[in-house]
BALUM-849024 format. One record per residue (C-alpha): x, y, z. Coordinates in nm, 3 decimals. Example, Ala and Ser with C-alpha at 12.3 -4.5 7.8 and 13.67 -1.06 7.14 Angstrom:
// residues 2
+---------+---------+---------+
:      px :      py :      pz :
+---------+---------+---------+
:   1.230 :  -0.450 :   0.780 :
:   1.367 :  -0.106 :   0.714 :
+---------+---------+---------+
This chain:
// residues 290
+---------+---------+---------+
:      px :      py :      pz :
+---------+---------+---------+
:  -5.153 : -14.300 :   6.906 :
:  -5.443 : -14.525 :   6.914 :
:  -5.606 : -14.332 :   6.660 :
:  -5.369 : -14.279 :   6.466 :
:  -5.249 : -14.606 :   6.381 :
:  -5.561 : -14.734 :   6.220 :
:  -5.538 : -14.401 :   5.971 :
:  -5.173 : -14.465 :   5.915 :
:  -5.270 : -14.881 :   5.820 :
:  -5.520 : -14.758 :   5.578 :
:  -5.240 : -14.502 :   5.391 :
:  -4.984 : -14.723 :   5.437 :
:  -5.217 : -14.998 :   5.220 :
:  -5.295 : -14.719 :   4.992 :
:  -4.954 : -14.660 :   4.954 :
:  -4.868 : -15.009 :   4.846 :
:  -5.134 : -15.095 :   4.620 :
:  -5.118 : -14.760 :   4.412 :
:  -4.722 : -14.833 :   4.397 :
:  -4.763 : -15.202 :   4.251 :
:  -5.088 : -15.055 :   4.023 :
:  -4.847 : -14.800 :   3.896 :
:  -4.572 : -15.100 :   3.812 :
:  -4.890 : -15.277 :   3.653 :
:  -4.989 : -15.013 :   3.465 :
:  -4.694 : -14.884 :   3.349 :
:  -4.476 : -15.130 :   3.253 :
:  -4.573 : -15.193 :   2.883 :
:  -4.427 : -14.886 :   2.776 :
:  -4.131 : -14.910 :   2.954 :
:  -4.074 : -15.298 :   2.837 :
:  -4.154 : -15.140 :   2.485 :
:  -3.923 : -14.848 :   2.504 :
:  -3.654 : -15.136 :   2.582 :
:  -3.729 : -15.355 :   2.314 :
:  -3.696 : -15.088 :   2.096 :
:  -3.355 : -14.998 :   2.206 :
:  -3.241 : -15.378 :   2.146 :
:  -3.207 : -15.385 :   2.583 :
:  -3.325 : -15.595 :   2.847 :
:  -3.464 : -15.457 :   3.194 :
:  -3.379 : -15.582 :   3.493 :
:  -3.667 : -15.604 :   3.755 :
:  -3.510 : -15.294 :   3.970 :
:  -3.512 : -15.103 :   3.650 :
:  -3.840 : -15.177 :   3.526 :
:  -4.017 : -15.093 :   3.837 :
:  -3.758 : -14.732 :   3.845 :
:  -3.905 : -14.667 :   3.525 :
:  -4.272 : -14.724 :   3.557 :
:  -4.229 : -14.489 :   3.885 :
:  -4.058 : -14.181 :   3.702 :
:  -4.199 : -14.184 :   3.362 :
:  -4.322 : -13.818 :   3.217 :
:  -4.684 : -13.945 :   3.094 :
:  -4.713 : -14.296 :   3.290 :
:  -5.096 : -14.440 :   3.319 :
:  -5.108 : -14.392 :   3.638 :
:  -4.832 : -14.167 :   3.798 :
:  -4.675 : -14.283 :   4.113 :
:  -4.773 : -14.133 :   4.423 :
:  -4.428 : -13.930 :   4.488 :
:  -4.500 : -13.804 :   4.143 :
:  -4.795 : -13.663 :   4.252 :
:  -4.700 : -13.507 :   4.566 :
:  -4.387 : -13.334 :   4.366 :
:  -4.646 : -13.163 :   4.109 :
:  -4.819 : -13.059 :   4.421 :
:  -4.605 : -12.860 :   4.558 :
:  -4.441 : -12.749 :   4.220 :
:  -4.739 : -12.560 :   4.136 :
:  -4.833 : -12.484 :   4.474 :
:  -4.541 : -12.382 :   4.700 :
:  -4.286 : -12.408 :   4.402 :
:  -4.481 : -12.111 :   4.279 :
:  -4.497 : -11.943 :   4.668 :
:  -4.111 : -11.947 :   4.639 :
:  -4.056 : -11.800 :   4.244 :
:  -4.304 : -11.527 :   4.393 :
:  -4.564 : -11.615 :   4.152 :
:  -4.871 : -11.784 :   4.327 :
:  -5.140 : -11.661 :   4.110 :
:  -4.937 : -11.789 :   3.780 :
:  -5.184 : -11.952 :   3.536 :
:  -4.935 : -12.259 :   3.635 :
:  -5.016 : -12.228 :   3.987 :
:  -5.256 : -12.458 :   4.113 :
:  -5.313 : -12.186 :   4.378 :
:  -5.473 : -11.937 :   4.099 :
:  -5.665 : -12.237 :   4.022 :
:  -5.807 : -12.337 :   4.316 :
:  -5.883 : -11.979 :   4.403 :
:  -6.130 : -11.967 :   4.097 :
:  -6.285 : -12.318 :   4.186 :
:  -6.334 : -12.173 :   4.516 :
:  -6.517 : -11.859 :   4.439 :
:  -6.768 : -12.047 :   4.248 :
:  -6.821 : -12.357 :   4.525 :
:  -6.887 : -12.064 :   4.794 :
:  -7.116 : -11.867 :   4.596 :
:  -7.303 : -12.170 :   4.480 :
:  -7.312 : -12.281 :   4.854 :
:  -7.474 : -11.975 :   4.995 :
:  -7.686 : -11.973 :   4.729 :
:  -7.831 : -12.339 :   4.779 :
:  -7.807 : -12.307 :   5.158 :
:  -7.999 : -12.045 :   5.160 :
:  -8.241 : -12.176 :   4.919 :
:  -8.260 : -12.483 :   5.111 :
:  -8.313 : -12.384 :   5.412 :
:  -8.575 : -12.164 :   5.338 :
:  -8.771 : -12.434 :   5.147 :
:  -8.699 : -12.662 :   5.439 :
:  -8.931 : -12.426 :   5.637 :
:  -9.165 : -12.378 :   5.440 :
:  -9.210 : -12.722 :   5.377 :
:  -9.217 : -12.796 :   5.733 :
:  -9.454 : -12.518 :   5.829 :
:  -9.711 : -12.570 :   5.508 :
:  -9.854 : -12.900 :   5.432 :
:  -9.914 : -12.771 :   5.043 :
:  -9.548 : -12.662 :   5.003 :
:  -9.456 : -13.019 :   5.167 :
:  -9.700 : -13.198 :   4.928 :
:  -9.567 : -12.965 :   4.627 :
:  -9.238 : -12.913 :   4.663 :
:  -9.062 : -13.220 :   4.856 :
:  -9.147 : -13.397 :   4.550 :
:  -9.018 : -13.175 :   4.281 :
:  -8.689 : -13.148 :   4.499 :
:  -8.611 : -13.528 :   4.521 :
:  -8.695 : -13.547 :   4.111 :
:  -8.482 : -13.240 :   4.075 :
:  -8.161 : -13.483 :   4.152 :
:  -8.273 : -13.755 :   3.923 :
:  -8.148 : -13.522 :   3.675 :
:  -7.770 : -13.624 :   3.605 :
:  -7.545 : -13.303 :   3.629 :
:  -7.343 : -13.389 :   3.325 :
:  -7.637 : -13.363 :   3.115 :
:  -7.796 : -13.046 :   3.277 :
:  -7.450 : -12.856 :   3.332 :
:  -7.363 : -12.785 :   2.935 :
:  -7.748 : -12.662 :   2.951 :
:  -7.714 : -12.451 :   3.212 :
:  -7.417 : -12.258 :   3.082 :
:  -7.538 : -12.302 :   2.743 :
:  -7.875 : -12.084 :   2.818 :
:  -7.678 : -11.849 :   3.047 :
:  -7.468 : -11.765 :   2.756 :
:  -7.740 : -11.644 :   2.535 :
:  -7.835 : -11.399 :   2.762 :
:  -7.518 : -11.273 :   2.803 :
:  -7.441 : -11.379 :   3.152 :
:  -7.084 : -11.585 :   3.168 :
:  -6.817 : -11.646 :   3.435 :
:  -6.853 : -11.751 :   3.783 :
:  -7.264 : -11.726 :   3.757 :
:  -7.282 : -12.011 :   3.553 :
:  -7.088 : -12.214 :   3.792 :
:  -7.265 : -12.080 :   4.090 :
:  -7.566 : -12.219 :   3.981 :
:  -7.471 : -12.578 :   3.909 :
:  -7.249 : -12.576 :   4.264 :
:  -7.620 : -12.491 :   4.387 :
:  -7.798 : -12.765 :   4.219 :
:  -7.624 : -13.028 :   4.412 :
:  -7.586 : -12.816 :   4.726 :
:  -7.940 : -12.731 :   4.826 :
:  -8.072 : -13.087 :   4.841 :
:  -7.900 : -13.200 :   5.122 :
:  -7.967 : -12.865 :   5.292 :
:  -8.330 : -12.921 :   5.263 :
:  -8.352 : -13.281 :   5.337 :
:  -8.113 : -13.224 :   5.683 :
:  -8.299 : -12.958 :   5.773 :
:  -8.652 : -13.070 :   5.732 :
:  -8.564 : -13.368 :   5.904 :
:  -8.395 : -13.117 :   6.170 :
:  -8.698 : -12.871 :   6.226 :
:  -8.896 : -13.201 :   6.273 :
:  -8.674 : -13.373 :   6.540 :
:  -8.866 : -13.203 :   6.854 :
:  -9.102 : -13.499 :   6.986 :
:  -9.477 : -13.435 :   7.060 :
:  -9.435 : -13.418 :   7.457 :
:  -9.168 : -13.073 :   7.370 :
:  -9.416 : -12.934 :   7.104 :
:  -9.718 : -12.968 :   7.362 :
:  -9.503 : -12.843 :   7.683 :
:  -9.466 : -12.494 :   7.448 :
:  -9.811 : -12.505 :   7.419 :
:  -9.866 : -12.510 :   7.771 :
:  -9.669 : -12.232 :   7.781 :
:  -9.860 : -12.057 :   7.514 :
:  -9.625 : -11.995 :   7.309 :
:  -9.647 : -11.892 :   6.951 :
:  -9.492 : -12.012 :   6.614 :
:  -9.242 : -11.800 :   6.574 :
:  -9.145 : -11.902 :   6.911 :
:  -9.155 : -12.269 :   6.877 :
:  -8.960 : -12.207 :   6.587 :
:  -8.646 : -11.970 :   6.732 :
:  -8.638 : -12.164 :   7.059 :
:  -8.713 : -12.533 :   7.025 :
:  -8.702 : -12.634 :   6.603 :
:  -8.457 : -12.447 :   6.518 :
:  -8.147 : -12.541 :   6.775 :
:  -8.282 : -12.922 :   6.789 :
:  -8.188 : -12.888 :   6.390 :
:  -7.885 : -12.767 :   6.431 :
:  -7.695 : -13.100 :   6.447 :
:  -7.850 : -13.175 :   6.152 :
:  -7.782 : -12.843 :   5.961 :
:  -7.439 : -12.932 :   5.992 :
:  -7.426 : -13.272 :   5.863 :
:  -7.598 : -13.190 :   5.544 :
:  -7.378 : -12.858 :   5.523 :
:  -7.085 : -13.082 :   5.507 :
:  -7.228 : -13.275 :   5.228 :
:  -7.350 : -12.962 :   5.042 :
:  -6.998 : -12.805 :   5.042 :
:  -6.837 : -13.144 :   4.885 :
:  -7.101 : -13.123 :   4.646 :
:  -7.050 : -12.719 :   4.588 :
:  -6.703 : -12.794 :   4.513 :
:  -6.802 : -13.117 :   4.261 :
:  -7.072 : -12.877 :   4.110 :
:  -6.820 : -12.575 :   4.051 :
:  -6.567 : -12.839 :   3.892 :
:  -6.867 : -12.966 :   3.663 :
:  -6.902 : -12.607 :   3.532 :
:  -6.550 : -12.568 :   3.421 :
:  -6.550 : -12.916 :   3.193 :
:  -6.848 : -12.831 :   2.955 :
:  -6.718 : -12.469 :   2.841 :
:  -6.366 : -12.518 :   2.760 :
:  -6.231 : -12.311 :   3.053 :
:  -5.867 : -12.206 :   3.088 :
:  -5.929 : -12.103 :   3.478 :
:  -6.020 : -12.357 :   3.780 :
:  -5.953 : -12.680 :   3.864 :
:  -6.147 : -12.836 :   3.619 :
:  -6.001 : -12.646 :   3.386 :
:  -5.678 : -12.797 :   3.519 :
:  -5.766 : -13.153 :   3.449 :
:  -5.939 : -13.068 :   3.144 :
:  -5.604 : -12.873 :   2.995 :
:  -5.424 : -13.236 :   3.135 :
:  -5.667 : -13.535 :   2.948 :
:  -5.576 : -13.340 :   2.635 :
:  -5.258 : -13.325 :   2.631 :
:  -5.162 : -13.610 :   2.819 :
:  -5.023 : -13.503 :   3.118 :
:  -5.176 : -13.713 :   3.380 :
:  -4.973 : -13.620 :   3.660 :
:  -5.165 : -13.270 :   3.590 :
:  -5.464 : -13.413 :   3.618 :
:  -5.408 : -13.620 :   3.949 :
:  -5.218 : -13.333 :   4.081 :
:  -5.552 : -13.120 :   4.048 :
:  -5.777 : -13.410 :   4.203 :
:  -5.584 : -13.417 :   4.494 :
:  -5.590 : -13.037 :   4.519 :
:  -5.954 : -13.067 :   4.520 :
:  -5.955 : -13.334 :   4.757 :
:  -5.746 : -13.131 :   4.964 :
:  -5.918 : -12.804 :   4.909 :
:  -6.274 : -13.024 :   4.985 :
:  -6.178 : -13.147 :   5.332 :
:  -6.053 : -12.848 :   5.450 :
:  -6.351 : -12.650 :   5.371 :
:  -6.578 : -12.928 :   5.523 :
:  -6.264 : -12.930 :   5.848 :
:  -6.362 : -12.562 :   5.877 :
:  -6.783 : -12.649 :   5.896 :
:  -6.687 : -12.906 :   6.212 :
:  -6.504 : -12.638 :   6.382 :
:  -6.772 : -12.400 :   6.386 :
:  -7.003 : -12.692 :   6.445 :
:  -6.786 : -12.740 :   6.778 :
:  -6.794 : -12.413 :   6.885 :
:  -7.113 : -12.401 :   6.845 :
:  -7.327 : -12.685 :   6.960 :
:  -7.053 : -12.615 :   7.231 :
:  -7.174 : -12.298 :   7.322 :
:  -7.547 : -12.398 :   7.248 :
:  -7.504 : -12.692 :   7.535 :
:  -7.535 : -13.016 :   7.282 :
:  -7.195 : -13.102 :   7.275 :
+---------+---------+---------+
């Protein structure tokens, strides 16, 4: 319970200040829509109406949790959970592309992490060329990406995959350099007093000390998958994804769609980063580090 109430203060204050924003934000229409049916609101009124409006400013937080499950378990119920209405279907496509981008810039990063700790000409080189690599804003490279993709024919969830990589393998590289070089000097020189090689400096003293640190930047790199795959979707007009979702929402209007599909992002977001701590658990568990 101790916990827990700090959490619960924080919502709680959310709570409040996004219902009195909403009232804020709201209320010209409403007082608008009254003075142009010759009526006067009364305070309970005006604040009903700025919380139940059909395209308010900023919709109400009960609005937003009833579009949730409306096109979510609504759909579960009418038997139709991969509907082009369902936010399901949607986050299933956003989610293919943030896990294929992910494997492909954790892989990528790690592997450069390596080599850059193991050659001093790849750490001169490329270390460099990876930190200027994020200068690069995403919005601007994104449309390129897909753009150049397109002329050669390739389309879909490649496209996607590659920008969810972009932002995914820099934190994988910068954790896990710092990771493989975590052993101090007096563990390094006890495994050469053993002898040992390398490979076996690597497998049995770099590579679990980085382990705490592969997991931190993991959880960073699969936020910024899921950012990366929702990038994709905005620049090409898609119908399918998340993005999509809020993109089909800021032009018509309907920004109840659009928060609706932030927080399914959010939502999705923390529980694949939830899922990276429990195998994090498990494993510095079973590894002896936690």
């Amino acid at each position: 319970m101790n916990k827990l109430l700090p959490i619960l203060t924080v919502v709680v204050a959310i709570m409040v200040v996004w219902y009195a924003a909403a009232v804020g934000m709201n209320k010209k229409w409403a007082l608008d829509q009254a003075e142009r049916a010759g009526i006067s609101l009364s305070t309970g009124a005006l604040i009903s109406d700025t919380w139940s409006q059909d395209r308010p400013r900023l919709p109400a937080p009960h609005q937003v949790v009833a579009e949730l499950w409306k096109s979510t378990g609504g759909m579960v119920i009418k038997g139709k959970p991969f509907s082009k209405r369902s936010l399901i279907f949607h986050g299933w496509i956003t989610l293919s592309a943030t896990l294929a981008g992910f494997v492909i810039g954790t892989s990528a990063g790690i592997l450069l992490a390596v080599g850059i700790v193991h050659n001093k000409a790849m750490d001169m080189s490329v270390m460099p060329w990876a930190i200027a690599s994020q200068t690069i804003p995403i919005l601007a490279i994104a449309p390129m990406i897909i753009v150049v993709l397109n002329s050669i024919g390739v389309q879909g969830l490649i496209p996607k995959a590659i920008i969810s990589a972009y932002l995914s393998f820099f934190p994988v590289v910068v954790g896990m350099v710092k990771g493989l070089r975590s052993p101090d000097h007096m563990q390094l020189d006890l495994l050469r007093t053993y002898n040992a090689s390398g490979s076996e400096t690597f497998w049995k003293l770099r590579l679990p000390s980085s382990m705490p640190y592969l997991f931190t930047s993991l959880k960073i790199g699969m936020a910024a998958s899921l950012v990366g795959a929702i990038v994709g979707e905005l620049p090409t007009g898609a119908i399918r994804g998340l993005g999509a979702r809020m993109l089909t929402g800021s032009y018509y209007g309907q920004t109840i769609q659009i928060w609706s599909a932030l927080f399914a992002a959010a939502i999705l977001a923390a529980t694949l980063v939830g899922i990276i701590s429990l195998i994090e658990r498990r494993m510095l568990k079973r590894m002896g580090a936690a």
